[in-house]
Every structure is written in C-alpha cells, then in structure tokens.
C-alpha positions in Angstrom: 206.5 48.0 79.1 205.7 51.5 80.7 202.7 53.0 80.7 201.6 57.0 81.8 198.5 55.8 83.2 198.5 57.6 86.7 196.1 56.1 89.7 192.8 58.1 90.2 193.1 60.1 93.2 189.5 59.1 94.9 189.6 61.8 97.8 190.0 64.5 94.6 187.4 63.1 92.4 185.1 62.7 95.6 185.7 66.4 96.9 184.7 67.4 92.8 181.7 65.8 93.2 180.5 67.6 96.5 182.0 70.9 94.8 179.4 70.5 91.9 176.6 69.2 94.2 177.0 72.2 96.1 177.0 74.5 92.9 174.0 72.9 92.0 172.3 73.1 95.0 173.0 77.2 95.5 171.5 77.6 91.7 168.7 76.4 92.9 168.5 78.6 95.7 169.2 81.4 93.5 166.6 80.2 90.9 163.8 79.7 93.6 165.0 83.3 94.9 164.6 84.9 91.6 161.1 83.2 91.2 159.6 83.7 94.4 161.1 87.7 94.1 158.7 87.8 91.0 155.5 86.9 92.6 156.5 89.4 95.4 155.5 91.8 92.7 151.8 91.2 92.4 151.1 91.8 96.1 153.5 95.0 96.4 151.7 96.5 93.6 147.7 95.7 95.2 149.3 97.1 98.1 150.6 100.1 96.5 147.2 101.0 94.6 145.6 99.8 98.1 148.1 102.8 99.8 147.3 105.5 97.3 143.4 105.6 97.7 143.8 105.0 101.8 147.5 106.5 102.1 145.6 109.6 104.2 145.9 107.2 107.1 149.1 107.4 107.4 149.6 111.5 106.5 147.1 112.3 109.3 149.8 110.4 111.7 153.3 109.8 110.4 155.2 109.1 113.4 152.7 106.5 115.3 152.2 105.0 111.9 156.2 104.9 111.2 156.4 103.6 114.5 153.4 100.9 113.8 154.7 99.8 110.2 158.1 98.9 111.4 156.8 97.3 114.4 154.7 95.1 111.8 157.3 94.5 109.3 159.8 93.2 112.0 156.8 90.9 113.4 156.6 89.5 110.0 159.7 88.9 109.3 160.5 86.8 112.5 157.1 84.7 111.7 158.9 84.2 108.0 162.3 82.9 109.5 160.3 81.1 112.1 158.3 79.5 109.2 161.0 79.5 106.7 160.8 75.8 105.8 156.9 75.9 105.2 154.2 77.1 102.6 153.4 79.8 105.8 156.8 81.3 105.2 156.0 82.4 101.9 152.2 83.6 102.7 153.7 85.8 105.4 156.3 87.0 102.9 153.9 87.9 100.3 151.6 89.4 103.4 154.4 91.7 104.2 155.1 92.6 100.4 151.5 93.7 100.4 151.9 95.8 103.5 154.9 96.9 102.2 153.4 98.4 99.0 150.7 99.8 100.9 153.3 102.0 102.7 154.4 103.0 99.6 151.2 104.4 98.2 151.1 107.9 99.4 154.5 108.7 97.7 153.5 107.1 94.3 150.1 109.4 95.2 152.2 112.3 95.7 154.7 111.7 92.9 152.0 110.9 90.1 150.6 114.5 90.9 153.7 115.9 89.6 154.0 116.8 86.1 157.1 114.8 85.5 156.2 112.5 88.5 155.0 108.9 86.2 158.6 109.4 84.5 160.2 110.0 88.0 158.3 106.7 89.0 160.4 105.1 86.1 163.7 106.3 86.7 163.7 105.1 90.2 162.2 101.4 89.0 164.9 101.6 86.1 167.8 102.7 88.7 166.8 99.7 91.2 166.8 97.5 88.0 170.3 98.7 87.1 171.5 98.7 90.7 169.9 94.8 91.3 171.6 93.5 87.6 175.2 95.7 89.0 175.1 93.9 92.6 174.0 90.5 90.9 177.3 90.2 88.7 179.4 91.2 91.0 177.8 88.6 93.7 178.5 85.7 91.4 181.8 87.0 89.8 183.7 88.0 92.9 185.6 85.0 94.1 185.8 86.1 98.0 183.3 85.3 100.7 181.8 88.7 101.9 180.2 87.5 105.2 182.8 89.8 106.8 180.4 92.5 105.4 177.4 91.6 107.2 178.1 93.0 110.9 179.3 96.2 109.4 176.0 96.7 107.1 174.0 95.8 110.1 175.2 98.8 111.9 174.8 100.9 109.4 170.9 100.0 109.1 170.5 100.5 112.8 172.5 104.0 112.5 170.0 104.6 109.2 167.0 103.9 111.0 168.0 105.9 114.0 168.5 108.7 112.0 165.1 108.2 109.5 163.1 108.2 113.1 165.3 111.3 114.8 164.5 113.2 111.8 160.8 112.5 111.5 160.6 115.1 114.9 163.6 117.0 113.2 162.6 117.6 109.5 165.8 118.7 108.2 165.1 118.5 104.0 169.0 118.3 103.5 169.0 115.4 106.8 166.2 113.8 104.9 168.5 113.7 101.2 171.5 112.4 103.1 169.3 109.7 104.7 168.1 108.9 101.5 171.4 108.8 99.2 172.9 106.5 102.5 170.3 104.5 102.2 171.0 103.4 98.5 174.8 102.4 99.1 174.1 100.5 102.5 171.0 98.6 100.7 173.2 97.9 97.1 175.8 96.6 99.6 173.3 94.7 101.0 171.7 92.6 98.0 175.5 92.2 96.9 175.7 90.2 100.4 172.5 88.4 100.3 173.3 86.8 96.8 176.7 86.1 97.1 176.1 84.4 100.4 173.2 82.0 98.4 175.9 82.0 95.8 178.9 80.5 97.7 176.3 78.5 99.9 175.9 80.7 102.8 172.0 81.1 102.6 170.6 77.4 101.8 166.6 79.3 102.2 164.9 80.6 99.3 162.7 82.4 101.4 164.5 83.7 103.7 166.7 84.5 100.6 163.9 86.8 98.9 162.7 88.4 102.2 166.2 90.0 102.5 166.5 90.4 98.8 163.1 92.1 98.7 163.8 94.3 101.4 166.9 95.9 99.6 165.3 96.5 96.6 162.3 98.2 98.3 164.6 100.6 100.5 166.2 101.1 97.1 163.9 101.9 95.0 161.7 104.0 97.8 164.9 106.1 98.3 165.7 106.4 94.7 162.5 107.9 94.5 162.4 110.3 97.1 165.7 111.6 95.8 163.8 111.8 92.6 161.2 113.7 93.7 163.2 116.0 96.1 165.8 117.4 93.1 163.4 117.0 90.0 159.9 117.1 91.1 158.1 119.2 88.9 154.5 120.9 89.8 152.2 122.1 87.6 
C-alpha cells in the first residue's frame, strides 16, 4: 500500500522554531521600547515647565550653554549604554529626558508668547506624531535590513552638528531653516533605523532602544517647531 506521508524535515521545523523565538523576543523589545518611550514623557515635560521659568540661563549665554548641554547629554548617554542592563540605565535615561526638556523651555517660552504660538506647539507635536507612526510602518513592513544606513546617518549628524555650532557665531536666519528642515529628514531616517533594527533583531536593549528612539523624536519635534515658528509665528 502507498502512503503520501512525507518524513518531517527536523533541521526545518528546528530553524521555525528559532525564527518565531526570535520574533518574539524583538516584540518584546519593541513593546518595552514603546513603554519605557512613554514614561520618558513625564520628565521631558517637568523639564520643559522647569526650562521656561529658568530658560534665561541659557539666553544670557547660548554658546557656553550649547557647548555645556551637549557635553552633558553625550556624558549621559555613555553612562546609559554603560548601564544598559540595569535599573541605572533607565534613571539616567529619564535624567537626560528631564534635561532635555529643560533645554527646550525657552522655545516653548518664546513660542507660547505668540499669538498663534500654543497652536504652533501642536502642529509640531502632531507632525512628530505623524512622522513617528510614518517611520514605524515602514520599519516593520520593509523586508530589508537597513544597517547599511547607519554609517551614512552618522555622518550626517556630525555634518548637522557642525553646522548648528558654526552658525551659532554665524547667525544666518536662512542657515538656521536649512539646518532645521535637514534636521527632520536625517532624524525620520533615523527612528526608521533604530526600529527596524529592534525589529529584525539588531538592537536586543530596550533602553538603549528608547534613548536613540527618544533622541529622534526630540530633534524632530524641536526642529519642527523652530520651522514653525520661523515661517508662521505670529506676534501680537
């Protein structure tokens, strides 16, 4: 008698099983991401009010404090990768979310003086929500691994923060809107990078994951606004 039965191929069922353990375990990172991106909101908002009533610190000296807040952010972020497998990786994140928002104070200051400036506010948060939701599908629809990207978007930050610090001495307005508008596409490229590589496995650290995450959105969203403010600021 014959039978269709075939034998079970055990390397192929084996090599399913690690495909879906390795699904499941980038979910996960993405899911701790997502969450630990959402309690990066309560400190970068204290930080923000924080900013706008002391934000005349860093009015009185932009450059030095320029100069200081990078060298602080950069400090923080090597103690989170340092501590990126411990409850202190997250406290430092969450420090430098805070610090973060306090940098952002004056411009929220500045901006809510306008006439249009709380709907300005919005548009930029709206545009960084629409951007983040864009970079997210296309991170976990695209079927290619986009680590080639990464070199390339490093250089481009370097080249971008050359250029934000060249022009702080410069202050050419149209400099400052190019800046601003390069900013955006090098940043959306770069959350599009950061999630596909904790999609497809690359990035196995939820914190490290949000700290890169985080950062994109910021520049994002503190560009989007400056842009904002720039073309469509309206005194009183």
């Amino acid at each position: 008698m014959q039978t269709d039965l075939q034998p079970v191929n055990s390397n192929t069922a084996y090599s399913d099983t690690l495909a879906s353990a390795d699904r499941a375990a980038a979910q996960k990172v993405l899911r701790n991401t997502y969450l630990l991106l959402a309690l990066t909101m309560v400190p970068t908002f204290g930080g923000a009010l924080l900013g706008m009533a002391t934000g005349g610190i860093i009015l009185q000296h932009p450059i030095i404090a320029s100069i200081v807040m990078l060298a602080a952010v950069f400090g923080l972020q090597m103690g989170i990768h340092a501590n990126r497998d411990s409850g202190l990786g997250i406290v430092l994140l969450l420090l430098m979310t805070g610090v973060l928002g306090w940098w952002l104070g004056p411009i929220l200051s500045y901006a809510l003086q306008l006439r249009n400036g709380a709907a300005l506010v919005g548009y930029a948060a709206g545009g960084t929500a629409v951007i983040f939701f864009a970079m997210a599908v296309v991170a976990t629809t695209i079927k290619r691994d986009l680590a080639f990207l990464g070199k390339f978007l490093f250089v481009g930050m370097i080249a971008l923060l050359v250029a934000m610090l060249a022009n702080m001495f410069l202050q050419i307005p149209a400099l400052a809107l190019a800046i601003s508008t390069l900013v955006i596409v090098v940043f959306s490229l770069f959350l599009m990078y950061d999630l596909n590589r904790i999609v497809t496995g690359g990035e196995t650290n939820y914190i490290v994951a949000a700290t890169g995450v985080y950062m994109s959105l910021y520049n994002i969203f503190a560009s989007l606004l400056q842009l904002l403010l720039s073309l469509a600021g309206e005194r009183d």
